[in-house]
N, C-alpha and C positions, 0 to 999 in steps of 0.2 A: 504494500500500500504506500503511495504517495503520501510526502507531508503537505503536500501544496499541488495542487490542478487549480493549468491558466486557461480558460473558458474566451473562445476569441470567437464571437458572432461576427458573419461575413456577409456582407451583402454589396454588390457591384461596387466593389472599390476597387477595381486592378492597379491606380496609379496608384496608390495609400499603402494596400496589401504587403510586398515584398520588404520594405522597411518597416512595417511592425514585426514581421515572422523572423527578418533577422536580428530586430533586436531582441525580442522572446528566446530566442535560440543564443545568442550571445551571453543573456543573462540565465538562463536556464541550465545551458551547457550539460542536460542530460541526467539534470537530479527529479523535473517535475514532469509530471501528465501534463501534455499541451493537448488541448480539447478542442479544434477548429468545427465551427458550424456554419456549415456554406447557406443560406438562409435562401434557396433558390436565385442564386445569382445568375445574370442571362449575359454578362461579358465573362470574363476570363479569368474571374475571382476565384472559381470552380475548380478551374485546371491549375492555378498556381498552388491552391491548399494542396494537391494531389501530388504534386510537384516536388513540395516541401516536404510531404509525412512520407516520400516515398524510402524504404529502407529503414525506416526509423520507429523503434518500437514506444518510444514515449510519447509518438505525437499519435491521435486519431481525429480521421477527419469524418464528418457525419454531415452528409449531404440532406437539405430535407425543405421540403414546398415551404416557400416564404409564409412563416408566422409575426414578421417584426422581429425589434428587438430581443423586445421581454419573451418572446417564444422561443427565439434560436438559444440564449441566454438558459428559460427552463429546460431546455433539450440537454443543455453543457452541464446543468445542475444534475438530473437525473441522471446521465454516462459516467460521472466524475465517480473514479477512487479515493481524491484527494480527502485529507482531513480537512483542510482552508482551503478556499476558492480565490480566484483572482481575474477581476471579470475588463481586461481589454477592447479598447473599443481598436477594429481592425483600421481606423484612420491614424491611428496613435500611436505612439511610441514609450518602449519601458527602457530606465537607465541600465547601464552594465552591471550596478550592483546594486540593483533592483532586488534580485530574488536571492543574493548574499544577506540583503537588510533582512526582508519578509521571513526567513528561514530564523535567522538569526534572534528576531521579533518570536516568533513562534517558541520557540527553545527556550528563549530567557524569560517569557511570560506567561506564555499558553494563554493568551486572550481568546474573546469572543471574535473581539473586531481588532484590526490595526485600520487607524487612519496615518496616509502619510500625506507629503506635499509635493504639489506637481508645479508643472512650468508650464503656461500657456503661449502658444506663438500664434502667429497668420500663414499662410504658405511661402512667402518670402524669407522666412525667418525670424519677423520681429519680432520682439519679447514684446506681450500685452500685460501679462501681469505675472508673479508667481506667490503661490498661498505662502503661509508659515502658519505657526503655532503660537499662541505666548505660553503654553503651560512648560514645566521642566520635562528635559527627557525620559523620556520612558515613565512618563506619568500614565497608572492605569486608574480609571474611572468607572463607577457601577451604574448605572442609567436611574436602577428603582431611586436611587438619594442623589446621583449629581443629575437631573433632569436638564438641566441646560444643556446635553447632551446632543438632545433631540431638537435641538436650534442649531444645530452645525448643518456645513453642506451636505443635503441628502446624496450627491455623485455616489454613484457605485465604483465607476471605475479608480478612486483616491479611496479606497479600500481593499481588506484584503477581512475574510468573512469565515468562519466555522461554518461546514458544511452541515453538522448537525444543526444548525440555526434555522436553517429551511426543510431538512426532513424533520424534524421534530416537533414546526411548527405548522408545515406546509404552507407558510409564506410561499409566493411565485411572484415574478414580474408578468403583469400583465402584457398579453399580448394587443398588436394593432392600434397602439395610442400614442396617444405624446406626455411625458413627465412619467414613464413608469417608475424613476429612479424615486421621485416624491411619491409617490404611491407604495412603494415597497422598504427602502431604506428606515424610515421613520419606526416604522411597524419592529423592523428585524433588532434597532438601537431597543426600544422598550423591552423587547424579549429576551436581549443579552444580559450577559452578570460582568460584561468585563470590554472596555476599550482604552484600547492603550494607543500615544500617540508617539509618532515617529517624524523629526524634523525635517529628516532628511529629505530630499526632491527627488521620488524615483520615477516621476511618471511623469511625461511628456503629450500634453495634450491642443491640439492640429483645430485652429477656429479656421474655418473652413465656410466658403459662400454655398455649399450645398447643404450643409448639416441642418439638424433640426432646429437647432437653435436659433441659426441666422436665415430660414426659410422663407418665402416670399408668403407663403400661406397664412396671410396675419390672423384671420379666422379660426384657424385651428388653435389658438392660442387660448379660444374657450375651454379648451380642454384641464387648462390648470384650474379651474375651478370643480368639473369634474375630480380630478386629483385630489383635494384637498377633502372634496365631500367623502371620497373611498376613504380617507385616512381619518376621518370624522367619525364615519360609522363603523369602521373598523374597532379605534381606541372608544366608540359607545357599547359594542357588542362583547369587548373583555374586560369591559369592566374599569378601563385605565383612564376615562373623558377627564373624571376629576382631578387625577395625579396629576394627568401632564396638562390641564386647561390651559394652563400661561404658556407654554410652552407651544398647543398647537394653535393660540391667538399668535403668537408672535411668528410661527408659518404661515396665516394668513397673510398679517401684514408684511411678511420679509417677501413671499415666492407671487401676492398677487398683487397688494398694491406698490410696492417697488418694483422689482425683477419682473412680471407679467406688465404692466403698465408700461414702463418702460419701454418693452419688449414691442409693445405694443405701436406705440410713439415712434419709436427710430422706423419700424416698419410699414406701416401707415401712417403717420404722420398725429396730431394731436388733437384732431377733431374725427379719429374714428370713435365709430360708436361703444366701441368693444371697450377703451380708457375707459369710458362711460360706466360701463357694465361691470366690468373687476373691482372700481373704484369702489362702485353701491355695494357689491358684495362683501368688500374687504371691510367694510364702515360699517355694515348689518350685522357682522358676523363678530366683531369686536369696536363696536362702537365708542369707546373710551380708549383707542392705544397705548396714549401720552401716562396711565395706570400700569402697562404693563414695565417690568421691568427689563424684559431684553429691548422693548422700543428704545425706553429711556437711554439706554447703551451705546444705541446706533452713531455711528461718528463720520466723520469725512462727509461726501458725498453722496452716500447712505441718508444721513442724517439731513443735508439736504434735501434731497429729492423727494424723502420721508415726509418732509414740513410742507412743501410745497405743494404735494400730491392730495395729504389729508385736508390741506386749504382749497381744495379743487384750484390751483393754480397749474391749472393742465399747461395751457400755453406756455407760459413759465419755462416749464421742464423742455416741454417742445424745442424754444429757443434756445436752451442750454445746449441741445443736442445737436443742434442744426450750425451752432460757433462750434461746439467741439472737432464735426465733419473737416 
């Protein structure tokens, strides 16, 4: 049995593909289960996974009709030997001692979760930002008493996961959506007993004009409120609404009236209707913010955009975005 399966969902990437698989193999070097799911790719995505596993008994690749992310993902969950998961997106790329740290993490802690820190670029190579930590290293955290927890980034791929965390709870990424990572992360943080955080930058992550993220489909952007409501009824039906309440007020406010609004703004501009719609939601759903205490926190640009959005000072933000360009 593997300590570690790298779960790499595939879908029509050919130009992306080959510099993620070499850097998995570079940092892997033939200690972990590489788990490629070709997600019905219709270019050449197909044939390089085939390519890669060919001769090679740690990699397997599993061809299978496009499910989405969260499908190819629960495909890689279900195959894996691994004890921890580690879920690449096949546009991205992992450092060289990427799965030195991860392995290393695993042995000196035995966590639930390791959160580490990545580097975001553009395809030219520019540095857009990279995460950090302020806690000390190898600070491990229990979710039931440090709840603030569950206001970190839900990203799956700036993690590394107990495999028993998903058969034992049968959490899944949902298939065919947008924000499955807010719909599932959240859920797997309250389930666990143990997250430990690692400083270090192993993962290299590709903001890209085709991703979901940066897509032309402003519309579909309803779908975060969708997300939030799965994660609503989910911590109502186990019982946890009350533990974490401040905690998933403060995912309203952080994932729809910043991050979605926003999102919304630079993509359609700041008279679509949809700003509209997230904004009523987010103010419905936690109508006092300025009470909760992760708002209070919010700092930088964060904390602007926060003030200005809660004042409906849409336009506002608009123009910030439109001098940032």
């Amino acid at each position: 049995m593997y300590r570690l399966s790298i779960i790499i969902p595939v879908y029509n990437v050919e130009k992306y593909l080959p510099a993620c698989l070499e850097s998995v193999d570079r940092a892997a070097r033939g200690r972990c289960e590489i788990l490629i799911v070709d997600d019905g790719s219709t270019d050449s995505s197909g044939a390089l996974c085939d390519d890669f596993a060919r001769g090679r008994a740690d990699v397997k690749v599993i061809h299978q009709k496009n499910a989405g992310l969260g499908g190819a993902r629960n495909t890689g969950i279900e195959a894996a030997s691994g004890e921890y998961l580690f879920f690449p997106d096949s546009d991205d790329t992992v450092t060289e001692d990427s799965v030195d740290t991860i392995l290393e993490y695993i042995d000196r802690y035995e966590p639930d979760i390791i959160r580490f820190c990545l580097r975001c670029t553009d395809e030219n190579g520019k540095l857009i930002y990279e995460t950090g930590s302020d806690f000390p290293k190898g600070t491990v955290f229990d979710p039931s008493s440090d709840r603030f927890i569950l206001t970190q980034s839900p990203s799956a791929c700036d993690k590394v996961m107990r495999a028993s965390l998903f058969k034992e709870t049968g959490i899944r990424f949902p298939s065919r959506v947008w924000y499955e990572d807010l719909r599932t992360v959240p859920k797997l943080m309250a389930r666990c007993h143990s997250v430990v955080y690692c400083h270090k930058i192993l993962y290299n992550y590709l903001s890209r004009s085709g991703s979901i993220m940066n897509s032309s489909k402003v519309d579909r952007n309803i779908e975060i409120i969708d997300a939030i409501e799965d994660l609503r009824d989910w911590f109502c039906s186990n019982g946890l609404s009350e533990r974490f309440a401040e905690e998933l007020e403060f995912l309203i406010v952080s994932h729809i009236l910043i991050d979605g609004c926003v999102r919304v703004i630079r993509q359609g501009g700041s008279s679509h209707p949809l700003v509209r719609k997230l904004r009523s939601y987010a103010l419905e759903k936690c109508p006092d913010p300025d009470k909760n205490k992760y708002c209070r926190k919010l700092s930088g640009n964060r904390k602007t955009v926060y003030r200005l959005l809660k004042a409906g000072m849409v336009r506002t933000v608009g123009l910030i975005f439109m001098i940032k360009k």
